[in-house]
C-alpha positions in Angstrom: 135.6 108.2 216.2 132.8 108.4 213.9 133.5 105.6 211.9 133.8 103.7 215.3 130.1 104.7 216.3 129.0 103.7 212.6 130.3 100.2 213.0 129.0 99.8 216.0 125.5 101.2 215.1 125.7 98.7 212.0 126.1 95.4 214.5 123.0 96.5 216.5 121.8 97.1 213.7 122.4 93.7 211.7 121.5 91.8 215.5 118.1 93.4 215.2 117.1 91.6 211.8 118.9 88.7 212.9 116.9 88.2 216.0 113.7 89.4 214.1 114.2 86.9 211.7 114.3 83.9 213.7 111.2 85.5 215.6 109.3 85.5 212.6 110.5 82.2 211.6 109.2 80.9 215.1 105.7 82.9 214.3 105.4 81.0 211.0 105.8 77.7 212.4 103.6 78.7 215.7 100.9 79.1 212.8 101.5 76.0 211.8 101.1 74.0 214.6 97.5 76.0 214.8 96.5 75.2 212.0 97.5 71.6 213.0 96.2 71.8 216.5 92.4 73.1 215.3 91.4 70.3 213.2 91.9 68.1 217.1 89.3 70.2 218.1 91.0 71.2 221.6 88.2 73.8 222.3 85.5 71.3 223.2 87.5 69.1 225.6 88.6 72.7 227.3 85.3 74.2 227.7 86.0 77.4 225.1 83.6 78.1 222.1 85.4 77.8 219.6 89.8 77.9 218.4 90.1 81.5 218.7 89.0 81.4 222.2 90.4 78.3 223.1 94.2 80.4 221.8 93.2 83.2 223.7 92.9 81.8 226.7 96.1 79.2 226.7 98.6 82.3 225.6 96.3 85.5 226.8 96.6 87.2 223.3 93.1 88.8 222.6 90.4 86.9 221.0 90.8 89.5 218.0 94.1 88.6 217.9 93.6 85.0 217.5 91.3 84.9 215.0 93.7 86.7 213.2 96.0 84.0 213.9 93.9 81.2 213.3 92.2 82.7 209.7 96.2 83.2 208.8 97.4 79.6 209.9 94.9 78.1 207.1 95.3 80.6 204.5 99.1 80.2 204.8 98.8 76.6 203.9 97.8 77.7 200.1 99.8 81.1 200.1 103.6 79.4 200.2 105.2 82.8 198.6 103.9 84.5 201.8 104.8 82.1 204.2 108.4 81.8 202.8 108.5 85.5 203.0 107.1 84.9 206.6 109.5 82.6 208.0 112.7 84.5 206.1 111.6 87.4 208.1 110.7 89.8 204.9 107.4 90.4 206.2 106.6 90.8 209.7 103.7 89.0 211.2 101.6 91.8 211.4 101.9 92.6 207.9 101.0 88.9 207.3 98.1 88.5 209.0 96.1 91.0 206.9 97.6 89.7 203.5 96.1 86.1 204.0 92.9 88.3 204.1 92.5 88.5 200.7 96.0 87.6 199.0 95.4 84.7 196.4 98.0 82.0 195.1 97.7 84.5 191.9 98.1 87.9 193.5 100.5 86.9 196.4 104.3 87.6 194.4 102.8 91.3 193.8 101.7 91.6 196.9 104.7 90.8 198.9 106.5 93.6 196.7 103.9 96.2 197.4 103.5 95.0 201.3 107.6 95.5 201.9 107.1 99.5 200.8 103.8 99.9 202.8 102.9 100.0 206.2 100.6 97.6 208.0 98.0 99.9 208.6 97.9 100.4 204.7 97.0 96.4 204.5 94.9 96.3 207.4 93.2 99.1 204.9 92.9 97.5 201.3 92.2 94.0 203.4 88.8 95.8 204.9 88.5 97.2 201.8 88.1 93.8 200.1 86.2 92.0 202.1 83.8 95.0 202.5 80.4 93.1 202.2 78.4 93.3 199.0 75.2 94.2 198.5 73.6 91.1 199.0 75.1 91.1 202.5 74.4 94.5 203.7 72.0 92.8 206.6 75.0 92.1 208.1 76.0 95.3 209.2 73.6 94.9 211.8 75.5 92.3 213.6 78.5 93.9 213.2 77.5 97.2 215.0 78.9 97.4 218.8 79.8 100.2 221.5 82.4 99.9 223.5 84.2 102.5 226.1 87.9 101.9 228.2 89.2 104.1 230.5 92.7 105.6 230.3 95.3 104.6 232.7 95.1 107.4 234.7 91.6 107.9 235.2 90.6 111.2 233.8 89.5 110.4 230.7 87.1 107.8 228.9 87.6 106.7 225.6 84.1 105.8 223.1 83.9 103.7 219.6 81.3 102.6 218.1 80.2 100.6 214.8 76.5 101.3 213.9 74.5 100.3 210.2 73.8 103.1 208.6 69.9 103.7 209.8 71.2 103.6 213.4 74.3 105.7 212.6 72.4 108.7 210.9 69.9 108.9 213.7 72.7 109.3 216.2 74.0 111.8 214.2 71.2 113.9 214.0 70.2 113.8 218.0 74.1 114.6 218.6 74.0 117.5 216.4 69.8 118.5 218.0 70.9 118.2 221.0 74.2 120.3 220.5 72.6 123.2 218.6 70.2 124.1 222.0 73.4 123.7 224.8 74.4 126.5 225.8 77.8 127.7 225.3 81.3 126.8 227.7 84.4 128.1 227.6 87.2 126.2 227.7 88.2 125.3 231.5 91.5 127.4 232.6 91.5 129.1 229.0 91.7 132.7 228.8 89.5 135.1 227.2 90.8 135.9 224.0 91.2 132.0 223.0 89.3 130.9 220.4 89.5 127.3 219.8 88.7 125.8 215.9 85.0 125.3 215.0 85.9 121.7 214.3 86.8 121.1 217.9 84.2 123.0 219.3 81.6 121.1 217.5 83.0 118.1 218.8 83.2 119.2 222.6 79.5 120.3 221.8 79.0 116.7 220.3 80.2 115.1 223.7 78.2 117.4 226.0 75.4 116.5 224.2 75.7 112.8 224.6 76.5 113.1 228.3 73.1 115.1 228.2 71.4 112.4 226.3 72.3 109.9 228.9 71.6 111.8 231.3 67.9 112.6 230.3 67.4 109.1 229.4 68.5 107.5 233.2 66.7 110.5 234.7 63.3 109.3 233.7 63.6 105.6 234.3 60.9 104.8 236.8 63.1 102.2 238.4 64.4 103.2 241.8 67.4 100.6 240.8 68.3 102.0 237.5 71.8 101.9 235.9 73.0 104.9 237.7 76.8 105.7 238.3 78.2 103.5 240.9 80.9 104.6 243.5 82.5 102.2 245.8 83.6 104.4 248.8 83.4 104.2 252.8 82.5 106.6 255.2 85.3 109.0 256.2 87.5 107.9 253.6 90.2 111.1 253.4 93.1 112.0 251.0 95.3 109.2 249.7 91.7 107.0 249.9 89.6 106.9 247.2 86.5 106.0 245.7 86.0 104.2 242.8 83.6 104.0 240.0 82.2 100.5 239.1 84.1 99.7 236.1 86.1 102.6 236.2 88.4 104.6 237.6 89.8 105.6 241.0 88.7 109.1 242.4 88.9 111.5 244.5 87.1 111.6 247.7 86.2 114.8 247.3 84.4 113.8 243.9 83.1 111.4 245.4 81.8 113.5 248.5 80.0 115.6 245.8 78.8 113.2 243.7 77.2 112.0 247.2 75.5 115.5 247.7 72.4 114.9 245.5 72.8 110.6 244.8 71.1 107.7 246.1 73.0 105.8 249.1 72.9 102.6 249.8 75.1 101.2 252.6 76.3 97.5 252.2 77.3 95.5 255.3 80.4 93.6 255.3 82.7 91.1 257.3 85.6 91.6 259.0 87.6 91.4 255.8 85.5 93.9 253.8 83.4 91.6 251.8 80.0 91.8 251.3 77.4 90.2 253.3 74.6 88.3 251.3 71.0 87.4 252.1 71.8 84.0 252.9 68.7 81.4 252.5 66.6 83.8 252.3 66.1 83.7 248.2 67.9 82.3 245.5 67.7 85.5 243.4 70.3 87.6 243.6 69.1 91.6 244.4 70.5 94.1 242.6 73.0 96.0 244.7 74.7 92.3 245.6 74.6 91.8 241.3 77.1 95.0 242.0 78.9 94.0 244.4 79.7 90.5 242.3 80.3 92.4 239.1 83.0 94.9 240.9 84.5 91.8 242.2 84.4 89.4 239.3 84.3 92.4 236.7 83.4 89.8 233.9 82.9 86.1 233.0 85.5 84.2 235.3 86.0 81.0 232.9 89.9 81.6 232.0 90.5 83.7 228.8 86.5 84.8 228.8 86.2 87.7 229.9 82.8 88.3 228.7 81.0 91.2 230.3 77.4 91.4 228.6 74.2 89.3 229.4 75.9 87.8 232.6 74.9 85.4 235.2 75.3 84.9 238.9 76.4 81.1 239.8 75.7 79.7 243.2 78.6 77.5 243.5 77.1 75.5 246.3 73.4 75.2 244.6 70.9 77.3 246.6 68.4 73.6 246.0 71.0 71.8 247.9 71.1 74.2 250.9 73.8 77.1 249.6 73.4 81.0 250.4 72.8 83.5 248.5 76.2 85.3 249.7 79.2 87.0 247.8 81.2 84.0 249.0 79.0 82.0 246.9 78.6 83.3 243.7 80.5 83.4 240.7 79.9 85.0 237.1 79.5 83.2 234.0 78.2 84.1 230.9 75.9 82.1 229.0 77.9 79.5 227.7 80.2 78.6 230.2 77.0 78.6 232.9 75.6 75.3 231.5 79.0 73.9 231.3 78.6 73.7 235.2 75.0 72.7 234.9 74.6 70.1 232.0 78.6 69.4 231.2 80.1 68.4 235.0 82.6 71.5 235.0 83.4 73.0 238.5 84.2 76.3 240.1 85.0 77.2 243.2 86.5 80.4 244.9 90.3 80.7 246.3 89.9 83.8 248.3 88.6 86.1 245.9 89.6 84.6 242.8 87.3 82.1 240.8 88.9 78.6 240.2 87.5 76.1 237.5 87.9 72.1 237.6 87.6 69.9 234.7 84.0 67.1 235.3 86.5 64.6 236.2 87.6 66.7 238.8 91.2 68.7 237.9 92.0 72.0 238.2 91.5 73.8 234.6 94.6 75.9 234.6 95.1 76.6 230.3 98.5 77.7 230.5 101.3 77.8 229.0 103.8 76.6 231.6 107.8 77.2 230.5 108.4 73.7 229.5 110.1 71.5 231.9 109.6 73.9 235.1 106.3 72.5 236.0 102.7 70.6 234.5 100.3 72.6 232.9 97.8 70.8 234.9 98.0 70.3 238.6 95.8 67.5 240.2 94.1 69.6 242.0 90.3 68.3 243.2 87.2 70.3 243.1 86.7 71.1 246.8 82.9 69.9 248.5 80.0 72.0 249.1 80.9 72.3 252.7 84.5 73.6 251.8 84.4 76.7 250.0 86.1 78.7 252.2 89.1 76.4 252.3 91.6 78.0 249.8 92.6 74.7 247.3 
């Protein structure tokens, strides 16, 4: 009987490199074809910035992702030890795409020895090592630093990373550590008396109280009656089973939410029959601050398929407010930047579908990037950009 199992195990087994292999074999030649595709310059008929974009958006992979992909599709072209390894399936992709980061027609037969022992985080490792920038190039750290934050799936938690240059890193450090050395102590929540947690943990519980103190501090003394506060979207009465929820957060409970309530600011916002918000109509084009919420809650970023982008955005009137359009939640889309003067100065379109932005090509077809399975239906559907006086008919 065991031998049975054994030989059984050992055909799964043998299918699973089979099938990888032709995956990776279909990977290499995918980067082909992008490498291929890019020097077309598809991006600028399709409204995206740039390639990497422009493949995010047509197969939803992240925009990390592919510039991964497209960086790998060119370096491939001079690397044919790699791709061969590649499209035999004796490297995976992932291992791949952080070889061509610094693997040379020179180094690459060594390197595919070394990468087949390793794991892929090791490459990821020695490919940030290498390009690490020299000295020369140390100003740009400064446009590499970010902060970003994601909540888990179920709610409770928030996760933080950051990239900072050194200046701005130490002096974050040292108001962390300030700020942690005058809180006062806290036992762990549902811990009993005699637990003693390691001084490496408690230091960096004491880190994150001090940031949420920080914060705090800092949005405390803003003179401006609108300032970035914590926003929950909740109604009066809601009970168990309904609750609020932060603005690009989480759901919680109403009770949290009741408490949070005991010492906030309230603002009521009037809506229609259907629960969206009411606007100010003609009365101005710009758009106030707690409708700004209301757009960002619904839109949550840049609406231009595959965008995404949530920083330094813009409210569109999709019927112009100069040509007689309201200032209303049914009117207003965000963009970012880039994709706002592809309306204004490049003939694109948008309109909304319910509650869901829609974006029309200048000649007037609905942008819909795709992919479709071949043969089941177009990747484009004439669609026409509906009139001013239609955007409430779903298209």
């Amino acid at each position: 009987m065991a031998d049975d199992h054994s030989s059984a195990d050992d055909g799964v087994f043998a299918r699973i490199d089979e099938l990888h292999a032709g995956i990776c074999a279909q990977q290499r030649e995918l980067l082909r074809c992008v490498a291929l595709c890019e020097t077309h310059k598809p991006w600028e008929r399709d409204g995206y910035r740039d390639m990497a974009q422009w493949l995010s958006g047509r197969l939803g992979i992240s925009t990390w992702a592919a510039r991964r992909w497209v960086g790998a599709a060119h370096a491939l072209e001079e690397l044919p030890r790699i791709s061969g390894a590649l499209g035999g399936g004796a490297l995976s992709l992932d291992k791949v795409l952080e070889l061509c980061r610094f693997a040379t027609p020179e180094t690459e037969t060594r390197l595919i020895k070394w990468a087949r022992r390793v794991s892929a985080a090791a490459i990821r490792r020695r490919a940030d090592v290498h390009n690490c920038p020299s000295p020369e190039d140390t100003g740009a750290a400064d446009d590499a630093r970010f902060l970003r934050w994601w909540w888990f799936e179920d709610g409770n938690l928030m996760g933080l990373e950051g990239l900072f240059p050194a200046g701005q890193g130490a002096a974050i450090a040292a108001a962390l550590r300030r700020v942690a050395d005058q809180l006062p102590e806290d036992r762990p929540h549902g811990s009993g008396e005699h637990l003693e947690l390691p001084a490496e943990i408690v230091l960096e519980q004491r880190c994150a109280d001090a940031l949420h103190a920080l914060a705090s501090q800092s949005v405390g003394a803003d003179a401006d009656a609108d300032r970035a506060t914590v926003v929950v979207h909740t109604t009066l009465g809601a009970r168990d089973g309904h609750g609020g929820e932060i603005e690009s957060g989480p759901v919680i409970h109403p009770e949290l939410a009741r408490r949070l309530s005991c010492d906030a600011r309230l603002q009521f916002v009037l809506t229609d029959a259907d629960g969206n918000a009411l606007g100010i109509g003609r009365a101005s084009r710009n758009v106030p601050p707690w409708l700004m919420r209301e757009l960002r809650h619904r839109d949550y970023g840049c609406t231009f398929p595959g965008c995404g982008t949530r920083a330094f955005l813009q409210a569109h009137h999709i019927w112009h407010w100069e040509r007689g359009g309201p200032t209303d939640l049914g009117n207003l889309v965000l963009t970012c930047h880039f994709h706002h003067k592809l309306v204004h100065e490049h003939g694109w379109g948008v309109s909304l579908n319910g509650s869901a932005a829609q974006w029309f090509r200048p000649e007037g077809r609905h942008f819909n990037p795709g992919p479709d399975p071949p043969g089941r239906w177009p990747i484009e559907r004439v669609v026409t950009s509906p009139e001013p006086d239609q955007l409430s008919i779903a298209v």
